[in-house]
C-alpha positions as CSV (number, residue, x, y, z in Angstrom):
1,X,-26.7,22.2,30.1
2,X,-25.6,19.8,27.4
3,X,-28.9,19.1,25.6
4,X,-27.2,17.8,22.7
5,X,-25.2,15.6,24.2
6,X,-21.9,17.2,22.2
7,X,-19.6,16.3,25.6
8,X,-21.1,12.9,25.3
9,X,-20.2,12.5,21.8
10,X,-17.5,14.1,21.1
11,X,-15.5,13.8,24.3
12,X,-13.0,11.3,24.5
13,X,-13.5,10.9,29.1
14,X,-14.2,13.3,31.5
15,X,-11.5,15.9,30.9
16,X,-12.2,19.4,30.6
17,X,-13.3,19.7,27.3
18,X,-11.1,22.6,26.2
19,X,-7.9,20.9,27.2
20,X,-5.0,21.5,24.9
21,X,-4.4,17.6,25.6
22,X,-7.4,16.5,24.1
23,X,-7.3,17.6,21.0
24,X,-4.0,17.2,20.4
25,X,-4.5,13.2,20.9
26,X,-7.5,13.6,18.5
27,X,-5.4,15.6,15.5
28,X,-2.8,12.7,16.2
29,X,-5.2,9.9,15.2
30,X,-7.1,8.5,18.4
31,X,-10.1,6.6,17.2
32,X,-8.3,6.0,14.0
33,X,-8.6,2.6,12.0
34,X,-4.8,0.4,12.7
35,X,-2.2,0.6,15.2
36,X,0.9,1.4,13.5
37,X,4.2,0.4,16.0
38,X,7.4,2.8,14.7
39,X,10.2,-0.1,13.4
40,X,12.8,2.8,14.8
41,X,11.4,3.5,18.2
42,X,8.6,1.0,18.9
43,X,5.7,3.7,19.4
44,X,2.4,2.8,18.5
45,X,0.9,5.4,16.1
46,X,-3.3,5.7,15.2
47,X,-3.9,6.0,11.0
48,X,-6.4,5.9,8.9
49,X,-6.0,3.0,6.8
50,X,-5.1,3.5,3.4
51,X,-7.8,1.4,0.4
52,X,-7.4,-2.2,0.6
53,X,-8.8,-3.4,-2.4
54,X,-7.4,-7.0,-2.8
55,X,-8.0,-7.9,1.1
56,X,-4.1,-7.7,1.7
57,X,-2.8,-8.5,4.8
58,X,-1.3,-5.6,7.1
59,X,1.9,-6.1,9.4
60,X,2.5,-5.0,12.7
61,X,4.7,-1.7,11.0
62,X,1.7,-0.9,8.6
63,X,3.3,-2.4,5.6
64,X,0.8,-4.5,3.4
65,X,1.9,-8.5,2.7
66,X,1.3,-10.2,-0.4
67,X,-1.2,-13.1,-0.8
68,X,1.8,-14.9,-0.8
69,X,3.0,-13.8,2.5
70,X,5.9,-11.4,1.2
71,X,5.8,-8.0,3.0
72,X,5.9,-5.5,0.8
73,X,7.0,-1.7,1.9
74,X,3.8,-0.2,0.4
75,X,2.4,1.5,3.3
76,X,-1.6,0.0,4.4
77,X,-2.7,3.7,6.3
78,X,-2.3,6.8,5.6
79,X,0.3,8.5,7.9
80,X,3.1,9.5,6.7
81,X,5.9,10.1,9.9
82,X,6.0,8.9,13.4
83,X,4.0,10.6,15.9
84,X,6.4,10.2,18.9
85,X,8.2,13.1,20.8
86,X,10.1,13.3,23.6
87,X,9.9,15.1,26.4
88,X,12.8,17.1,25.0
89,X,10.9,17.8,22.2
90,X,12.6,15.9,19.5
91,X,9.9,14.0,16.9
92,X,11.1,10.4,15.9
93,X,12.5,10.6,12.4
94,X,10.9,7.6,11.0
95,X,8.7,8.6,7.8
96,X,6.7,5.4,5.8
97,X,6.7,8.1,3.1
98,X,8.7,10.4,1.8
99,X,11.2,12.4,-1.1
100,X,14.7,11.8,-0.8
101,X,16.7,14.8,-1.0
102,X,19.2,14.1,-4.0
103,X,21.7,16.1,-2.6
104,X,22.4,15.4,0.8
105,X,20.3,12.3,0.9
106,X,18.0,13.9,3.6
107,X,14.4,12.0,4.2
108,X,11.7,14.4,3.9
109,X,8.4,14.8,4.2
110,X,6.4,13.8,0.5
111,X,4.5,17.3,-0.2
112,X,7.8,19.3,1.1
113,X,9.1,21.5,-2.0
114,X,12.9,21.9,-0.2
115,X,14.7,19.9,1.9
116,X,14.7,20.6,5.2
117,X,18.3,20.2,5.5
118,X,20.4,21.6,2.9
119,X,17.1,23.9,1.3
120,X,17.5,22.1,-2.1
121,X,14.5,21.6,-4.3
122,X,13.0,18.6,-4.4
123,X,12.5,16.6,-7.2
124,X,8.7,15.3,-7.5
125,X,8.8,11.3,-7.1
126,X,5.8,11.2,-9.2
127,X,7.9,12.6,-12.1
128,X,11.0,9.6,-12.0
129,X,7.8,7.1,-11.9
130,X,5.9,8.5,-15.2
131,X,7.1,5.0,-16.9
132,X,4.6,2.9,-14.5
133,X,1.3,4.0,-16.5
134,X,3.0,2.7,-19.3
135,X,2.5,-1.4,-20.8
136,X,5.7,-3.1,-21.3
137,X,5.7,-5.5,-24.0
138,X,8.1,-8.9,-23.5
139,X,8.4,-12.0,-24.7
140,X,6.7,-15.3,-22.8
141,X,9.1,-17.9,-21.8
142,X,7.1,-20.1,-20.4
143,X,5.0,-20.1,-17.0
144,X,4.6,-21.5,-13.7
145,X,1.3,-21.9,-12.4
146,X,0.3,-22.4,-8.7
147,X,-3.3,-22.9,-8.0
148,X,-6.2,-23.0,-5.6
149,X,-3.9,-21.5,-3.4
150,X,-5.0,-19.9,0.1
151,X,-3.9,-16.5,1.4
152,X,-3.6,-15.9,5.0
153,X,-6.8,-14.1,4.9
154,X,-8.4,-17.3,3.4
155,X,-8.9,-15.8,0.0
156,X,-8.5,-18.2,-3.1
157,X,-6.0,-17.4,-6.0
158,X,-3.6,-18.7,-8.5
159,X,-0.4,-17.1,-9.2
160,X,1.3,-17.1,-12.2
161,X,5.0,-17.1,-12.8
162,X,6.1,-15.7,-16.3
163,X,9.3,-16.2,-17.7
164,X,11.0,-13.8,-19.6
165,X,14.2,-12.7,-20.8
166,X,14.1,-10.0,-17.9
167,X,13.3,-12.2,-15.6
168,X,10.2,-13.7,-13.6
169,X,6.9,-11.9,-13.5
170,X,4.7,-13.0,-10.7
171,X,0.9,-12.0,-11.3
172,X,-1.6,-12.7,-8.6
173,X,-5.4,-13.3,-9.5
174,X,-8.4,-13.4,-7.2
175,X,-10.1,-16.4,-8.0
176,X,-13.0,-16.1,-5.4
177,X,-13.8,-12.2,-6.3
178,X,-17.4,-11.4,-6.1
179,X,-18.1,-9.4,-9.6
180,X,-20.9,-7.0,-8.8
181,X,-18.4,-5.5,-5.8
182,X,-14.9,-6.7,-6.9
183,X,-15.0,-5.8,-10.4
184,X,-11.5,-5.2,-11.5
185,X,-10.1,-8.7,-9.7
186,X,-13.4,-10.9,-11.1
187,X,-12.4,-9.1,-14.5
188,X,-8.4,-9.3,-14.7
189,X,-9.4,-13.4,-13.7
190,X,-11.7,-13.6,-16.2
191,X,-9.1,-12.5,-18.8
192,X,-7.0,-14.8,-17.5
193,X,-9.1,-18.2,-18.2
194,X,-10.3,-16.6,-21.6
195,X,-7.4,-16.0,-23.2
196,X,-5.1,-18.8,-21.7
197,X,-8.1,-21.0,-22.5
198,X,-9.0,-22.0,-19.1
199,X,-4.8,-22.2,-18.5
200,X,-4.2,-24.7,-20.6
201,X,-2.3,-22.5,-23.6
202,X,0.4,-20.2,-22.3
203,X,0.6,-16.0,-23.7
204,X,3.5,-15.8,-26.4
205,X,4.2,-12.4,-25.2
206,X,2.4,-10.5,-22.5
207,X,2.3,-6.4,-22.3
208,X,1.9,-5.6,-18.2
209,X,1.8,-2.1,-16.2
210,X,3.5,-2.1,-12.6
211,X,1.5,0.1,-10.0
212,X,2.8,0.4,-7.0
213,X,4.7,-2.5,-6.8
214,X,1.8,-4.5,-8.5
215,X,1.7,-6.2,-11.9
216,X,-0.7,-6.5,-13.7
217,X,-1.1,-7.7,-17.5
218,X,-3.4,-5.3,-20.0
219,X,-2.8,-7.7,-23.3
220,X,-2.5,-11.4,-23.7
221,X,-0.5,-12.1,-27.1
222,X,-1.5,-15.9,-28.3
């Protein structure tokens, strides 16, 4: 007898319970948070989504897209390769992360030490990336500024366009964050108004981090 109604709980229908079958459909994400299709071979996969912090949008593929509806290739869950197999046994290739082999230019899988290919070692991505916990420091050309504007997801923001010798920096700022549970957007807005003077005096130079794709100014230079 099931007095604590594990079958109930746990079981997914009325399958034997200690069916190979059923667990591997649970170790391959049922129940999981997004449905992930493959853009190679059109499976849908189950992941966990990844932290959504700024209330992106998420694509069909599990890519996030900017507030201003540019689809990024920063993955929104946390799976890293295709779940499909054939019936021959070959697993799709498709990986939303992974370390390039620098040798034969093999995908592999992020946490893999050698390539699965050619057995090189693998170079850590982390390391080539050190530079993004570091400020740059550039000169301010002059801005654009695009306000009260609406993401898809309904979400108020202004962007701001910097023009520099290297080129355009956009910066996106929540306008609408709440600050006792969106701290860091409320906060990186806040500096914004303060030291621009409610946007009324452009930065003379600007130092900014990029994380992830992201950038996001740490000093305003008057």
């Amino acid at each position: 007898m099931d007095y604590a109604e594990n079958i109930k709980r746990h079981c997914i229908d009325d399958r034997d319970i200690f069916s190979i079958e059923g667990e591997s459909e649970k170790r391959a994400g049922v129940g999981a948070d997004i449905d992930v299709i493959c853009p190679d071979c059109g499976f849908k996969n189950y992941f966990s989504c990844a932290p959504n912090p700024s209330k992106l949008d998420i694509n069909e593929y599990g890519y996030f897209v900017l507030l201003d509806g540019t689809e990024t290739k920063i993955p929104a869950h946390m799976g890293r390769r295709c779940t499909y197999t054939s019936k021959e046994g070959n697993r799709c290739e498709y990986r939303w992360v992974s370390k390039t082999c620098h040798k034969c230019g093999c995908n592999n899988d992020i946490a893999a030490k050698y390539c699965v290919r050619c057995k090189a070692e693998l170079v850590n991505p982390d390391n080539r990336l050190h530079h993004d916990a570091i400020d740059y420091a550039v000169d301010v050309l002059g801005w654009e500024i695009e306000d009260d504007k609406l993401s898809k997801n309904n979400r108020k923001m202004t962007i701001i366009k910097y023009k520099t010798e290297k080129g355009e920096i956009p910066v996106f700022y929540i306008k609408d964050a709440n600050p006792s549970v969106e701290t860091w957007l409320y906060s990186k807005y806040y500096k914004l108004k303060k030291y621009t003077k409610n946007l009324t005096q452009c930065s003379k130079a600007i130092k900014y981090e990029v994380k992830k794709g992201y950038a996001n100014i740490t000093e305003y230079v008057l």
